[in-house]
C-alpha positions, 0 to 999 in steps of 0.5 A: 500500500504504501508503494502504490501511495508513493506512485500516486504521488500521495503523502500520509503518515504510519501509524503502527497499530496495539499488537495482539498477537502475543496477548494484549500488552499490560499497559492497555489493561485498563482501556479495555472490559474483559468481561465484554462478549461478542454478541453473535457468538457470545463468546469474549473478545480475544487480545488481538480484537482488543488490539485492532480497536485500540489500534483504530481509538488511538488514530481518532485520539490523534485526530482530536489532540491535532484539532484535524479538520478530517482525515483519510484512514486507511488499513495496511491492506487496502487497495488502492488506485486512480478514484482514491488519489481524486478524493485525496486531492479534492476533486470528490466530495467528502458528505457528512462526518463520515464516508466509508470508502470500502464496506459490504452490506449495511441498510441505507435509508430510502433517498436518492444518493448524493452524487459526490463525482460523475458516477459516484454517490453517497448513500446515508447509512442507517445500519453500518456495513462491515469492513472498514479498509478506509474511510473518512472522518471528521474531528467530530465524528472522531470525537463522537467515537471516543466518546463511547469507547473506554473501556473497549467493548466491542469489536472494531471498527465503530464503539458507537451507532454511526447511524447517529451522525451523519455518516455515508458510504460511497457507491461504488466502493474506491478502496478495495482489500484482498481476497480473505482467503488468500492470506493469513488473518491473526485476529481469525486464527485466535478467533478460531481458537476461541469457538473452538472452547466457547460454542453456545448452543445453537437454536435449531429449526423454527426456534431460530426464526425467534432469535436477534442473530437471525433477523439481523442476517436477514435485514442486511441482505435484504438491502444493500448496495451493490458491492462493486468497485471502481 
């Protein structure tokens, strides 16, 4: 990512994220909930989750001591080209307080887009979409964050109901991300390890239809964007 920045002749900052890996470091003990559950599985949040939020607090924390007007985030892994350098420079609109750049599924609220550039559109997000490869941010959309994040709860990338602000997402997506299955994920392999230990009984049949798991998969299919990008 960082070659392909320089070839587009863009500048930017490395930040380098909480490491994980090896169990959460001691001195962020005390930002994070242990008893904190993952609500799809009911199960705890493992180190490296708590190290992928505190990674993404700690860029918004640095936005707000800054007093940064907005700010591109973007993972170590997204893809980028041609649409990411225009927005970059200016010449897309950046709507509301947040725009996610990369995102799947997610429910948007039934009005026209709003065009940002030919071809491109912001849709207002009334349930989040997941991934969170890159986005844009303001200060106050940081510091509505961090207002709801300590001591960390809840899985990254959004500690707070981003519905709440103005927060959009761009169709077609300009930010693209590799093939999951493709490479390695140390959040998955300690994830994995975790169900494995941690399997709550699963509703079978029509009891299923009477679970919030259930009906929250189904309302995210049943609209959202194209995932499609440019």
């Amino acid at each position: 990512m960082l070659d392909r920045l320089d070839q587009l002749n863009l500048g930017y900052e490395l930040f380098f994220g909480v490491d994980g890996r090896k169990g959460l470091p001691s001195q962020y003990e005390h930002l994070v909930d242990r008893s904190a559950r993952v609500e799809t599985r009911l199960r705890p949040m493992t180190d490296g989750e708590y190290a992928c939020s505190l990674s993404h607090l700690f860029i918004y924390r640095q936005i707000v001591e800054r007093g940064l007007e907005r700010a591109i985030v973007l993972e170590d892994d997204a893809l980028i080209g041609t649409a990411f350098a225009d927005l970059a420079r200016g010449k897309i609109s950046t709507p509301g307080d947040l725009l996610m750049l990369d995102h799947n599924r997610g429910l948007y609220r039934r009005r026209p887009g709003i065009p940002v550039a030919k071809g491109l559109y912001a849709y207002q997000i009334a349930v989040a979409p997941v991934l969170a490869t890159a986005y844009v941010l303001t200060r106050n959309a940081a510091a509505f964050l961090l207002a709801r994040a300590f001591p960390v709860r809840s899985l990254a990338d959004w500690p707070g109901d981003i519905s709440k602000m103005a927060s959009f997402s761009i169709n077609p997506r300009i930010v693209d991300h590799p093939d999951p299955a493709q490479g390695v994920s140390h959040l998955n392999v300690q994830r994995s390890r975790l169900r494995e230990t941690c399997k709550p009984p699963k509703p079978k049949g029509l009891r299923r239809l009477f679970t919030a798991h259930f009906w929250r998969l189904r309302l995210r299919d049943w609209y959202r964007l194209p995932y499609r990008e440019i």
